[in-house]
C-alpha positions as CSV (number, residue, x, y, z in Angstrom):
1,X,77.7,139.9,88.6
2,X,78.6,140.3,92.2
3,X,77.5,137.9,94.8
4,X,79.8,138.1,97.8
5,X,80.4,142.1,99.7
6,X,82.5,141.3,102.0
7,X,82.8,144.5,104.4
8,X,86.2,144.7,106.5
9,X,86.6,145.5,110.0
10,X,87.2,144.2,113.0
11,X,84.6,142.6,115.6
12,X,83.3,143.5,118.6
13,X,81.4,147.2,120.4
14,X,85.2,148.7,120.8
15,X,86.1,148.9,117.0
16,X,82.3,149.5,116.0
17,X,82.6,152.7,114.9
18,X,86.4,153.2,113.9
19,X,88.1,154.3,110.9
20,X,89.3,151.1,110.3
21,X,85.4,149.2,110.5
22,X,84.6,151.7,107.3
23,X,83.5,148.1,105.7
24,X,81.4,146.9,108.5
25,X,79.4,150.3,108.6
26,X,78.8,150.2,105.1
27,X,77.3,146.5,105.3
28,X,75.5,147.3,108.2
29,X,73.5,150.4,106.6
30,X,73.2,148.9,103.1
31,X,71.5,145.2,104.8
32,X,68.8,148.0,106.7
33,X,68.5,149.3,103.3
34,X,67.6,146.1,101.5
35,X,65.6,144.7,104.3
36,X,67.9,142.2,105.7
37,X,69.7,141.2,108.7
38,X,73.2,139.8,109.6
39,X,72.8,135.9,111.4
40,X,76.3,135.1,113.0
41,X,77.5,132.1,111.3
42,X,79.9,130.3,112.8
43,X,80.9,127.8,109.8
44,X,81.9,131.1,108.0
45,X,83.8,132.5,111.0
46,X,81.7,135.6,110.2
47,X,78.4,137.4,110.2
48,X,76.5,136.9,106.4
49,X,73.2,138.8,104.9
50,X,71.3,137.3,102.4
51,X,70.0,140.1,100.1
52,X,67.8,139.1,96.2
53,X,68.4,141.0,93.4
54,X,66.7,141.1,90.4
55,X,70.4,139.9,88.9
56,X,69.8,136.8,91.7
57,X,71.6,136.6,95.5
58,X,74.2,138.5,97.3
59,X,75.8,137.4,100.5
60,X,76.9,140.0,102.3
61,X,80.0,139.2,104.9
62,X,81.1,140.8,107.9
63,X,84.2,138.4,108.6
64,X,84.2,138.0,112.8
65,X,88.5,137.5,112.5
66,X,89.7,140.4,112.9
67,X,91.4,142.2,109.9
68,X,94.6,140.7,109.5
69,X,92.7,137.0,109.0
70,X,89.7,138.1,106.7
71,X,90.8,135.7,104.5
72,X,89.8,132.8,106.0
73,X,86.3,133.7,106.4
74,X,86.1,134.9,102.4
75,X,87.3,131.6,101.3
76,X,85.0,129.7,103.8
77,X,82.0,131.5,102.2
78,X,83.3,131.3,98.6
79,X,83.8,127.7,98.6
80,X,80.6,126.8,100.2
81,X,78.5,129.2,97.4
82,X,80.7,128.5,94.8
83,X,81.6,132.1,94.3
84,X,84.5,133.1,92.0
85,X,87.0,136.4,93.0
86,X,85.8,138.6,90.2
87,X,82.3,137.7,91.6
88,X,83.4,139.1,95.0
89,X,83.2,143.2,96.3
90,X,86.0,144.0,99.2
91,X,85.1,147.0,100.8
92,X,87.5,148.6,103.1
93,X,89.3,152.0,104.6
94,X,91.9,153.7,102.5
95,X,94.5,156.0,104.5
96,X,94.9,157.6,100.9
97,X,91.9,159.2,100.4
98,X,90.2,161.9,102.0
99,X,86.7,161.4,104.3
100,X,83.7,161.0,102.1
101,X,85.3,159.8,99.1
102,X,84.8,156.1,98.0
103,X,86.8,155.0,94.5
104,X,86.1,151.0,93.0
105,X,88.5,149.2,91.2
106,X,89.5,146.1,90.2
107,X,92.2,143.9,91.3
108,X,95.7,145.7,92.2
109,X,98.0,145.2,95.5
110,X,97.2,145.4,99.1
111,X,98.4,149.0,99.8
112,X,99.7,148.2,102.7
113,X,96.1,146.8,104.1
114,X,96.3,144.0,106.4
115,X,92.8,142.2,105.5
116,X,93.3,142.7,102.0
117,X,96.6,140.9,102.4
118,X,95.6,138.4,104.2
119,X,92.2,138.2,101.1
120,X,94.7,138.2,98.2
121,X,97.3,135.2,100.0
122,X,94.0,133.2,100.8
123,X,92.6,133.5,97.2
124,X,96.4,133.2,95.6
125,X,95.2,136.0,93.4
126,X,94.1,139.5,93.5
127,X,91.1,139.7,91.0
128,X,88.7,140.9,93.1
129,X,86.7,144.3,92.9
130,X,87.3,146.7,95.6
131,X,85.3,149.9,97.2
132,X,88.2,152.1,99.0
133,X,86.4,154.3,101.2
134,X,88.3,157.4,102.6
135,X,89.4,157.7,106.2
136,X,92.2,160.7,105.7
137,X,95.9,159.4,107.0
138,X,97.7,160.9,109.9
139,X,100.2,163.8,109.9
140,X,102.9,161.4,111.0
141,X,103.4,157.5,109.6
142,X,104.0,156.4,113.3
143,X,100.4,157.4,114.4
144,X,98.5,155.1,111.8
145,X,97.9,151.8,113.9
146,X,96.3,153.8,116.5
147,X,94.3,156.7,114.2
148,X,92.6,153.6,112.3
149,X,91.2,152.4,115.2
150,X,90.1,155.9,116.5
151,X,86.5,157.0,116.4
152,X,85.2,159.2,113.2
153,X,85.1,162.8,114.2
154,X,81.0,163.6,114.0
155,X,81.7,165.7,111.1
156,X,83.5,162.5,109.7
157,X,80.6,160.4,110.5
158,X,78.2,162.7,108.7
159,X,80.5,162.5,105.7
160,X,80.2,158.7,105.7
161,X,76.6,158.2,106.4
162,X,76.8,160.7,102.6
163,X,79.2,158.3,101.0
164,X,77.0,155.0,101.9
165,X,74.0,156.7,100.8
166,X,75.8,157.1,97.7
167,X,77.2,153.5,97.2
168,X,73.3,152.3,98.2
169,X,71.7,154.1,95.3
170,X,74.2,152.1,92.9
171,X,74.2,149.1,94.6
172,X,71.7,147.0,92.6
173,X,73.0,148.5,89.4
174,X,76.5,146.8,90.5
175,X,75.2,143.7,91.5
176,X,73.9,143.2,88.0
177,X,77.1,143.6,86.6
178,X,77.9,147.0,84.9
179,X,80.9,147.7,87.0
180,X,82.1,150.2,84.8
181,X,79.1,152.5,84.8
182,X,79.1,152.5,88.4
183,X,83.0,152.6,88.2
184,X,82.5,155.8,86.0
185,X,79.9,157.3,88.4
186,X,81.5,156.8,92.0
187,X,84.9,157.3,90.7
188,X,84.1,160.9,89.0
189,X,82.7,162.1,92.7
190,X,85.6,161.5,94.2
């Protein structure tokens, strides 16, 4: 069962709709979804949603530390809720996937993403499931710092706004625990 989505970004109006908040605007349309809202917590040096399932809570994170220290506000929340890694959902931007498409896994490296990083050293383990949602990747290597923290084209955006739709519909059906069906659904659209 899940009970911790933490959504990756970084904080603040001037990386709200980047490539690289991908996490962040997938919490924020999935807790108007469920009927919740985000309180700014600052014990958990982030912003957390409360949503019930019929599988029991999930917390929903938006860490307010800026990418390359996510960590600490996972750990914070996981401690204080007694939440175990394979428990916990990491959503996040992946330079290796094309706009629109989303892929979940299970454990595996960091790709070369700071947050998840900066998750795995502050768990000591990578066992976590993750939702890699596609942001394209630059012509040339030297132009990623500053395309991830670029706006979405509007076509871009309108490919998103599909893919969270998508992820919404299956979101109580993960919570409950049958990874690999959603697994085998979101991964086969890809």
């Amino acid at each position: 069962m899940i009970k911790l989505v933490v959504g990756l970004g970084n904080p603040g109006q001037k990386y709200a709709k980047t490539r690289h908040n991908a996490g962040f605007l997938l919490l924020d349309e999935l807790v108007k979804i469920e009927g919740a809202d985000f309180s700014l917590q600052s014990r958990f040096l982030g912003s957390l949603a409360e949503v019930v399932t019929s599988a029991g809570k999930v917390y929903l994170l938006k860490p307010n530390t800026f990418m390359n220290r996510s960590g600490q506000s996972v750990t914070l929340v996981m401690k204080y809720f007694k939440i175990l890694p394979e428990e916990v959902l990491v959503v996040h931007d992946e330079l290796d996937f094309s706009v629109g498409s989303m892929k979940l896994k299970f454990s595996g490296g960091h790709g070369g993403h700071n947050g998840l990083r900066d998750i795995i050293a502050a768990l000591g383990g990578k066992d976590f499931l993750r939702l890699r949602i596609g942001i394209d990747r630059p012509v040339s290597a030297k132009l990623v710092a500053d395309y991830v923290l670029s706006n979405f084209s509007k076509q871009d955006e309108e490919k998103i706004e599909g893919l969270i739709a998508r992820f919404a519909s299956k979101f109580l059906l993960l919570c409950s625990g049958d990874y690999h069906v959603v697994m085998n659904e979101i991964n086969s659209q890809a």
